[in-house]
PASEBA-1860 file (N, C-alpha, C; in nm, 3 decimals):
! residues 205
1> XXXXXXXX> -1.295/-2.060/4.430/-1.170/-2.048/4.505/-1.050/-2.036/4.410 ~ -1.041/-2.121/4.295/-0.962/-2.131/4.224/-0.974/-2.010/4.152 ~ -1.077/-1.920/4.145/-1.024/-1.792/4.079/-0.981/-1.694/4.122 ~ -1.024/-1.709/4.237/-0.949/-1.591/4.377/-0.811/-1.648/4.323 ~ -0.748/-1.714/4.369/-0.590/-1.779/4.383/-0.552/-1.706/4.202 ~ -0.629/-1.751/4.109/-0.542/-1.702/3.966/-0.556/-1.545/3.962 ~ -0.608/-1.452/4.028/-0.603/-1.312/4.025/-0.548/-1.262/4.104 ~ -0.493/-1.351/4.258/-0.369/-1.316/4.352/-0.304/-1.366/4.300
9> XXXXXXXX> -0.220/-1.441/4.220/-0.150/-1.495/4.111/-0.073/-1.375/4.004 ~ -0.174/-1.340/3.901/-0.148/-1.209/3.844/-0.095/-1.081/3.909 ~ -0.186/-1.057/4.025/-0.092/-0.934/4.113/0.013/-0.943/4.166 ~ 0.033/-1.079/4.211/0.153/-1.043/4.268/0.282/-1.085/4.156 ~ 0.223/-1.165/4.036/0.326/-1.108/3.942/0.336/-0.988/3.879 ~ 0.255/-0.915/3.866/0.225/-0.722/3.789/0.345/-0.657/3.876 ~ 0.428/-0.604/3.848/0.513/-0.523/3.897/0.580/-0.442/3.806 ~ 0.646/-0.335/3.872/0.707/-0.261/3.774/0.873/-0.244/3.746
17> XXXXXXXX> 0.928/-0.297/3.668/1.074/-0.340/3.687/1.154/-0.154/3.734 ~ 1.104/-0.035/3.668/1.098/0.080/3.739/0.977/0.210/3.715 ~ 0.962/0.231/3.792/0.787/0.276/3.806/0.848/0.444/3.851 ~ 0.853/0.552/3.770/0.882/0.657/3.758/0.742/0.759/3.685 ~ 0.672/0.803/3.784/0.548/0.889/3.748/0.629/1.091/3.713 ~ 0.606/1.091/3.594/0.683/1.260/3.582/0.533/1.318/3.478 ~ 0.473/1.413/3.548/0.377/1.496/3.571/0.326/1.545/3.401 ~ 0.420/1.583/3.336/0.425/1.574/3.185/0.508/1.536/3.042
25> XXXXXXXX> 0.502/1.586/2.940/0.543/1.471/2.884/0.579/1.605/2.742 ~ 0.718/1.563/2.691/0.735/1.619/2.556/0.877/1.538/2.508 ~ 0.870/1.576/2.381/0.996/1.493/2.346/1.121/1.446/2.404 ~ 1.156/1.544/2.474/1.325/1.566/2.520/1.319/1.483/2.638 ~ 1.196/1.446/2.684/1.158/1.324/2.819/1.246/1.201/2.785 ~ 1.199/1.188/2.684/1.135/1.026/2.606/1.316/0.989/2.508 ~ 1.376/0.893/2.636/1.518/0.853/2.534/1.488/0.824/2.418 ~ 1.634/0.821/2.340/1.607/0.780/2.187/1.607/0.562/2.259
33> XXXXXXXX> 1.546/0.514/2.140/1.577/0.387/2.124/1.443/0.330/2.241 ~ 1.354/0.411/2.207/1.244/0.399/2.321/1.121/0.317/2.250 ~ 1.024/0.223/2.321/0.904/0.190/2.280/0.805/0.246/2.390 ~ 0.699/0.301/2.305/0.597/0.358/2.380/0.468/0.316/2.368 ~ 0.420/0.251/2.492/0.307/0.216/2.501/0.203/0.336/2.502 ~ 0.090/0.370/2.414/-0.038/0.474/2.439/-0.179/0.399/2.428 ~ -0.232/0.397/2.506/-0.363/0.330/2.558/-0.468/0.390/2.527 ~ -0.605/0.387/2.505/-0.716/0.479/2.480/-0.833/0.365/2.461
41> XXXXXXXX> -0.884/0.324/2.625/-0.980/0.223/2.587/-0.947/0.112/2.522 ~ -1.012/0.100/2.392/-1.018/-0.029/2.290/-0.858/-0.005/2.154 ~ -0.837/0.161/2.205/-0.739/0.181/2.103/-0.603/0.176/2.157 ~ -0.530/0.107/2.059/-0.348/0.055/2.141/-0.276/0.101/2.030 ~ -0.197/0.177/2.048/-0.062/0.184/2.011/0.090/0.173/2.051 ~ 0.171/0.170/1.919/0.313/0.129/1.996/0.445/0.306/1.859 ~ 0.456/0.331/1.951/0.518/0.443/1.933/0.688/0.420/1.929 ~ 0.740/0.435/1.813/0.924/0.387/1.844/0.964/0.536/1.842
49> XXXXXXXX> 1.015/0.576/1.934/1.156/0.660/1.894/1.274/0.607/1.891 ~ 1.362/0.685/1.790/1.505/0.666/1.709/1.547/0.757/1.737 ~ 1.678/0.746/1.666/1.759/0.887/1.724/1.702/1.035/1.661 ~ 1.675/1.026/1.566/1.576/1.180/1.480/1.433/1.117/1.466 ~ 1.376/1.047/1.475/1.239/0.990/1.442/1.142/0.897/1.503 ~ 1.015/0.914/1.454/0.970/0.798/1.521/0.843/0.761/1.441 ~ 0.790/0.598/1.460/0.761/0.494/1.401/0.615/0.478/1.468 ~ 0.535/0.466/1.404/0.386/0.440/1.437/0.354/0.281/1.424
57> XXXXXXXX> 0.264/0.194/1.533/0.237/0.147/1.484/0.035/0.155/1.565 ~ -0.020/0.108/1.471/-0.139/0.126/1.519/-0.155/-0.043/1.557 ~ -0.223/-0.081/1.664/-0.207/-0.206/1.702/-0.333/-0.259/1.705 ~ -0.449/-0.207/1.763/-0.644/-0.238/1.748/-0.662/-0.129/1.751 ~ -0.699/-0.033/1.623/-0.765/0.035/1.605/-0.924/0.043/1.618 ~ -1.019/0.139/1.697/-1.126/0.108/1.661/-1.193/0.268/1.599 ~ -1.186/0.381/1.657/-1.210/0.477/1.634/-1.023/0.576/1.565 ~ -0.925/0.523/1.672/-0.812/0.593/1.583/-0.797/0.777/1.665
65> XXXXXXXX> -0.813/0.748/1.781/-0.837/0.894/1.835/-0.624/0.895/1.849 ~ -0.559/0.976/1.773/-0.429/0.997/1.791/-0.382/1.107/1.883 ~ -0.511/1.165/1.944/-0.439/1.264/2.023/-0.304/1.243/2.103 ~ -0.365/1.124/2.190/-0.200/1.083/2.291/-0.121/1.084/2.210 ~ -0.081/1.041/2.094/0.042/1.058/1.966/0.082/1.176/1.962 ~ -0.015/1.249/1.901/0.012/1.420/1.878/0.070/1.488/1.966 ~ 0.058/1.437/2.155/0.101/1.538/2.252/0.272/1.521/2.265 ~ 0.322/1.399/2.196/0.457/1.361/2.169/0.493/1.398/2.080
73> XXXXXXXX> 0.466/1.359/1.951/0.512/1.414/1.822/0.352/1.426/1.739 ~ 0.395/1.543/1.599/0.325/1.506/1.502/0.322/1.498/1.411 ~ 0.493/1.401/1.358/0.550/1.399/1.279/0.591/1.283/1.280 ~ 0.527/1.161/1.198/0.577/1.008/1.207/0.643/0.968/1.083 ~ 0.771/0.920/1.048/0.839/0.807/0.953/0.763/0.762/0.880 ~ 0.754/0.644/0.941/0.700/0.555/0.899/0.573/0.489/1.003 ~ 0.457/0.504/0.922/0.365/0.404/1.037/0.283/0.242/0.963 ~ 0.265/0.160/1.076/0.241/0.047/1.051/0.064/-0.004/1.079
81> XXXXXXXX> -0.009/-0.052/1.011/-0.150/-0.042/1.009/-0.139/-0.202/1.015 ~ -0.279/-0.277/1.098/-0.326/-0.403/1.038/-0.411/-0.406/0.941 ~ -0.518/-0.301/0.885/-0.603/-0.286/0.864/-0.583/-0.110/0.750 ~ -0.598/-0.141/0.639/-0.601/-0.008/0.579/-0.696/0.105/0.622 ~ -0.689/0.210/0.651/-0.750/0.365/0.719/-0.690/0.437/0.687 ~ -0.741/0.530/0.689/-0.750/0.688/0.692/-0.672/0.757/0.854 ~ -0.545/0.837/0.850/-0.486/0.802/0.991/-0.442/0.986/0.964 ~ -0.507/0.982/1.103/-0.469/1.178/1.076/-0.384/1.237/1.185
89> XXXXXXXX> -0.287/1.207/1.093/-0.095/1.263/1.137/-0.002/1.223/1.009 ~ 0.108/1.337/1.039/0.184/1.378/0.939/0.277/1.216/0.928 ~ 0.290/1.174/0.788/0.407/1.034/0.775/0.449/1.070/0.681 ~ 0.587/0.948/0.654/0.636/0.980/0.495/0.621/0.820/0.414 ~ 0.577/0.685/0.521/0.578/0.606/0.459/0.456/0.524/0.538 ~ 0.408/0.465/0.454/0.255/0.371/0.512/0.288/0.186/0.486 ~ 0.286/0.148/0.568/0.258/-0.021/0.524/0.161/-0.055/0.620 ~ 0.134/-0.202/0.534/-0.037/-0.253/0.621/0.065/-0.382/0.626
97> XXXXXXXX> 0.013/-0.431/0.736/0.094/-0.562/0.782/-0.030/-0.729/0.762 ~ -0.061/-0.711/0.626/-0.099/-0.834/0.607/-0.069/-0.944/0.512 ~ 0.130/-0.936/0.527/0.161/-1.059/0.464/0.300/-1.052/0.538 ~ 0.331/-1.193/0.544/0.497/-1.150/0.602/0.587/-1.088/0.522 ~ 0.715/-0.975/0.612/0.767/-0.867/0.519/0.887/-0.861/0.615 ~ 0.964/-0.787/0.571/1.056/-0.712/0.683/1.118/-0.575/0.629 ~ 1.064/-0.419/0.720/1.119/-0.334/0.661/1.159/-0.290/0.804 ~ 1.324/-0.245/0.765/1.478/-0.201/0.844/1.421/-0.271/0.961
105> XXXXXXXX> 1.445/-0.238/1.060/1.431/-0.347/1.193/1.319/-0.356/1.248 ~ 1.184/-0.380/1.141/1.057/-0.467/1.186/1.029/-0.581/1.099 ~ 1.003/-0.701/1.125/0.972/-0.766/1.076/0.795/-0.800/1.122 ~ 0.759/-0.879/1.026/0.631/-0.927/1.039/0.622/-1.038/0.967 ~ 0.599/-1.177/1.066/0.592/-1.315/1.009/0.495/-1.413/1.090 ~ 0.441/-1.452/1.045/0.399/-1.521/1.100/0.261/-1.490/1.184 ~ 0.186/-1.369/1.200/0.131/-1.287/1.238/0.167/-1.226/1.391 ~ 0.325/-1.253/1.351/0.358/-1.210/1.503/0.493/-1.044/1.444
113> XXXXXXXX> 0.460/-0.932/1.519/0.558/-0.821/1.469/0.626/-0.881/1.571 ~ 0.808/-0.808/1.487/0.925/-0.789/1.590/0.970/-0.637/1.534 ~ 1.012/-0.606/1.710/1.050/-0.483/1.627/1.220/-0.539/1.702 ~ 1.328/-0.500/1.668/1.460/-0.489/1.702/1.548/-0.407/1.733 ~ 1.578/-0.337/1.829/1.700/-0.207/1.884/1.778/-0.294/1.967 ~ 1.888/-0.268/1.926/2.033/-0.306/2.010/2.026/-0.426/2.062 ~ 2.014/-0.486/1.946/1.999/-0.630/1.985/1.939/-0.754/2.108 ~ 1.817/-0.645/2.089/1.708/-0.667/2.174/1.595/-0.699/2.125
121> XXXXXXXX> 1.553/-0.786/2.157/1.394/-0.789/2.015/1.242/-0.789/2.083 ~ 1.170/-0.707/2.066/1.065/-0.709/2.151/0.928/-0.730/2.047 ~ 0.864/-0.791/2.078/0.767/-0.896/1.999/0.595/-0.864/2.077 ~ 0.489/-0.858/1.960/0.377/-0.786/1.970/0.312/-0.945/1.907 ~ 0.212/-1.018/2.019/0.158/-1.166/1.964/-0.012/-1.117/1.999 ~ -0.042/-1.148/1.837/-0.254/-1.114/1.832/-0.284/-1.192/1.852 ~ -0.212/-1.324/1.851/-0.264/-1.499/1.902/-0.157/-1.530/1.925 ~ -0.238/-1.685/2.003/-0.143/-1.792/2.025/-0.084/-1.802/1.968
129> XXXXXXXX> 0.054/-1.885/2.005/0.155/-1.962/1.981/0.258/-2.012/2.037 ~ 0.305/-2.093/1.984/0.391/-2.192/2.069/0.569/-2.140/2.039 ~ 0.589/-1.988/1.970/0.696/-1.985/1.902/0.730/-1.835/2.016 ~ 0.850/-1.856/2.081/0.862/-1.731/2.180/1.029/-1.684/2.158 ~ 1.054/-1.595/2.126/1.242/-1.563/2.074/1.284/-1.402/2.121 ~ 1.190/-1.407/2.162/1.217/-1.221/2.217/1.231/-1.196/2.387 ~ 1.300/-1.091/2.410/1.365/-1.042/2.547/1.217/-1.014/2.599 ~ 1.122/-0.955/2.496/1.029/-0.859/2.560/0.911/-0.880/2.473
137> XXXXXXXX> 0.762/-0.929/2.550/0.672/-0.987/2.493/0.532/-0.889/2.515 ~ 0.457/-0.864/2.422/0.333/-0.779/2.408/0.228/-0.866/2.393 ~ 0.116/-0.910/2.504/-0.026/-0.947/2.433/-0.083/-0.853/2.464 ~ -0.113/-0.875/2.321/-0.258/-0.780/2.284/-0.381/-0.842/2.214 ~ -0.404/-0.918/2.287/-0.521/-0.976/2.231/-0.689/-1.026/2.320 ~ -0.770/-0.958/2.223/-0.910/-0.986/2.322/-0.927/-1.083/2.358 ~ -0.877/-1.232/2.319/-0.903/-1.342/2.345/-0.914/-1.417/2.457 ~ -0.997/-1.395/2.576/-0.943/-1.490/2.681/-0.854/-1.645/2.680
145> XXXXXXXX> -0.842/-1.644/2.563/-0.838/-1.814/2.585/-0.692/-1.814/2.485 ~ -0.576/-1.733/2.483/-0.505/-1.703/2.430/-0.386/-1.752/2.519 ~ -0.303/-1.851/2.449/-0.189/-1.929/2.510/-0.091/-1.939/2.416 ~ 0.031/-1.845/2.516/0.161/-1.855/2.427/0.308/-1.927/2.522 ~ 0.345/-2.016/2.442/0.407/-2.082/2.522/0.529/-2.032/2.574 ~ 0.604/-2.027/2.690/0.685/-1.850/2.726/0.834/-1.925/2.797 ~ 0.906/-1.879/2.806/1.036/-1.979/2.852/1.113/-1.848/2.935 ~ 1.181/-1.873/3.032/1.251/-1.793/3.116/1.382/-1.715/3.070
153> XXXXXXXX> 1.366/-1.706/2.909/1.438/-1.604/2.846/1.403/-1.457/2.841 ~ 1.252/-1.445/2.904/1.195/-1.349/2.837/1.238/-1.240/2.990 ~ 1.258/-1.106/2.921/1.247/-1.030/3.065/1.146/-0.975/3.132 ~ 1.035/-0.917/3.048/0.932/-0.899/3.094/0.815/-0.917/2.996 ~ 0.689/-0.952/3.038/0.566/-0.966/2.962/0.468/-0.855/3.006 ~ 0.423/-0.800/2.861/0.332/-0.647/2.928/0.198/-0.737/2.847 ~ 0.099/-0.670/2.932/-0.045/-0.639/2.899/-0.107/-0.601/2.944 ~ -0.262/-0.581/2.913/-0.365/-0.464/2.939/-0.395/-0.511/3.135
161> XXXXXXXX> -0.430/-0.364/3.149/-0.492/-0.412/3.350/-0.592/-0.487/3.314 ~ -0.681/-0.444/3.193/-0.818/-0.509/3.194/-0.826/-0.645/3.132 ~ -0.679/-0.670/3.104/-0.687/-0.817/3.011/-0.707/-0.938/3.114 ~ -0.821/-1.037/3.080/-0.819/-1.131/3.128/-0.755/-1.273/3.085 ~ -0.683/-1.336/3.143/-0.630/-1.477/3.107/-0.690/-1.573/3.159 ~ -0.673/-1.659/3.052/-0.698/-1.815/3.102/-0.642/-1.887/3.259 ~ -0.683/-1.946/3.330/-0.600/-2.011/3.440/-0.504/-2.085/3.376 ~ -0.536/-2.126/3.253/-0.380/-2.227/3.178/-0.259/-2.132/3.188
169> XXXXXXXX> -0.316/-2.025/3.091/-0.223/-1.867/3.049/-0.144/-1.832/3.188 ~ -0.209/-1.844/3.293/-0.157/-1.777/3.436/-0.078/-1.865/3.486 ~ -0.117/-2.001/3.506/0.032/-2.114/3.537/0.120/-2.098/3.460 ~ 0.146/-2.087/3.308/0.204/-2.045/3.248/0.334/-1.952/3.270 ~ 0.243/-1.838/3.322/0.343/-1.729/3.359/0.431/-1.760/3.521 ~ 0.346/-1.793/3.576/0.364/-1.808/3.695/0.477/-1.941/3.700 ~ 0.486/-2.018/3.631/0.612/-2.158/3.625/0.731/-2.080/3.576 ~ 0.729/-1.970/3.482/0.843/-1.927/3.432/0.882/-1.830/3.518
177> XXXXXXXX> 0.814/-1.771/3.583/0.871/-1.689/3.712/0.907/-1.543/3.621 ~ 0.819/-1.499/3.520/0.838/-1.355/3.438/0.801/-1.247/3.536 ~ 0.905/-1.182/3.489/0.835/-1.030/3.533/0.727/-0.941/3.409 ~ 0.621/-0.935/3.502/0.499/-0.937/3.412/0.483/-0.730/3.423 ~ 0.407/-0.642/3.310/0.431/-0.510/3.356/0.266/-0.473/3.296 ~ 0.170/-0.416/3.377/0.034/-0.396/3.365/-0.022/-0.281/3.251 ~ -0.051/-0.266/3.131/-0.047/-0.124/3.095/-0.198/-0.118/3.112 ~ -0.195/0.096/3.131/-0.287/0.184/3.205/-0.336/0.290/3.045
185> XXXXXXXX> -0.476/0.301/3.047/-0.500/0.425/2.992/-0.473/0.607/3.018 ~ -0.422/0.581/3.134/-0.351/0.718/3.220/-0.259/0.700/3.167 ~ -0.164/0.670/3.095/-0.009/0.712/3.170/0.064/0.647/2.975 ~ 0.187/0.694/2.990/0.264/0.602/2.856/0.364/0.573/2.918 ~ 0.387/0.408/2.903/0.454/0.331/2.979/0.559/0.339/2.826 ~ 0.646/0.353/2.919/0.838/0.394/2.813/0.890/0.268/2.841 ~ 0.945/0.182/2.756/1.027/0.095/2.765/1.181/0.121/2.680 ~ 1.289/0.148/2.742/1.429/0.186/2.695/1.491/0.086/2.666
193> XXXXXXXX> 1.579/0.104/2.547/1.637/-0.023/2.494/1.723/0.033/2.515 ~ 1.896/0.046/2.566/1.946/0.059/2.554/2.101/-0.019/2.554 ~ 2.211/-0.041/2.670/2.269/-0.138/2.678/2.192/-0.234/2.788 ~ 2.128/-0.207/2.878/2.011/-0.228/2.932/1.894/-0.192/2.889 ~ 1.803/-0.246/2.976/1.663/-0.153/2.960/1.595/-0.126/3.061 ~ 1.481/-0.012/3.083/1.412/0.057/3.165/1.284/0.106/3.143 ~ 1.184/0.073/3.235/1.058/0.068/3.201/0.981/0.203/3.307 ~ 0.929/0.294/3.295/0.898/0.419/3.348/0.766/0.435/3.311
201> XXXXX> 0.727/0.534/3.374/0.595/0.573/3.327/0.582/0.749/3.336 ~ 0.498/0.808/3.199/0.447/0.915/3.243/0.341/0.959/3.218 ~ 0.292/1.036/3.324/0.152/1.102/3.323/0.117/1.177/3.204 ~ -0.030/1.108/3.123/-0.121/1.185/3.039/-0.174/1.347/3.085 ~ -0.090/1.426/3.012/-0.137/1.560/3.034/-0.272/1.570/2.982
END
C-alpha cells in the first residue's frame, strides 16, 4: 500500500513548470544562457549554450552515442568528462572532473558540479548529501537509496522518468513542496536562465 501512495506521491509532484512540444530542433530554437538536458538510455548529458558557444558536459557515459549533440551543434568550447575517453565532436578545451577545480562559471567540489548563469546556480549531485545551495537541482544517480537533503529554496528538482527513489527521498520532496520536472529520452528538455527561467521541451528529430 505504502508503495502505491509513494508513486502517486511522485506524479503528482512531476509537472512541468512550462511544457512546450516544437516538432524540431536547430540552433536559433534554443535561447542563449540555456541548459540542455539530452537523454539516450544509460547515456546523460548536459549541454550549455552561451551567447556564441556551447559547453559539453558528459554526465554517465556508457557507450557515448553524441548524435542528439550533433543535431544541435558540432562544435563544442569546452567539454567536461568524469571519466577520461575518446569523445567524437569538434572542442577546443577538455577537462576530466576528478578533483575539485573551478573553470569560468563551473565549479566542481565536493563531487557535486555547479554550473552558474545570471546568478542562478544550477547543481548536478552523483550522491548524497546533506549540502543543497542551488535554485535548480539535477539527480543523476543510479542509486536507489540516494538522499539529499533539499530546503524550499530550490525551484525545481529534475530527474530521470525511470529513476527510482527511496520512500525517505520522496517524503523528502514531498515536505518541501518542490516543483519536481521528469526527464524523457524523446525530447531535450531546455531550461532558460534568464532574468527568470523557463523550462520547455523539444521533440527528437
Amino acid at each position: 500500500m505504502f508503495k502505491i501512495l509513494s508513486l502517486f506521491m511522485i506524479l503528482l509532484l512531476t509537472k512541468s513548470t512550462t511544457h512546450i512540444i516544437i516538432p524540431a530542433v536547430n540552433d536559433s530554437q534554443i535561447p542563449i544562457n540555456s541548459i540542455i538536458f539530452i537523454n539516450d538510455k544509460l547515456d546523460h548529458y548536459l549541454l550549455i549554450k552561451y551567447q556564441d558557444k556551447y559547453d559539453l558536459i558528459i554526465v554517465s557515459p556508457t557507450k557515448s552515442d553524441l548524435s542528439k549533440v550533433k543535431k544541435i551543434t558540432t562544435k563544442i568550447d569546452k567539454i567536461y568528462l568524469y571519466q577520461n575517453q575518446i569523445v567524437d565532436i569538434s572542442y577546443n578545451k577538455k577537462y576530466l572532473l576528478n578533483k575539485n577545480q573551478i573553470i569560468d562559471n563551473i565549479e566542481y567540489k565536493n563531487q557535486i558540479l555547479t554550473i552558474s548563469i545570471n546568478n542562478q546556480k544550477f547543481c548536478l549531485y552523483k550522491r548524497s548529501s546533506s549540502t543543497v545551495s542551488c535554485n535548480f537541482v539535477y539527480i543523476e544517480d543510479n542509486n536507489k537509496d540516494i538522499f539529499i537533503k533539499l530546503n524550499d529554496k530550490i525551484d525545481v528538482l529534475f530527474f530521470h522518468l525511470q529513476k527510482h527513489f527511496s520512500n525517505l527521498f520522496i517524503e523528502e520532496i514531498y515536505s518541501n513542496w518542490l516543483d519536481t520536472y521528469s526527464l524523457t529520452d524523446n525530447n531535450y528538455t531546455i531550461l532558460t536562465l534568464q532574468d527568470t527561467y523557463a523550462i520547455f521541451n523539444i521533440k527528437i528529430p
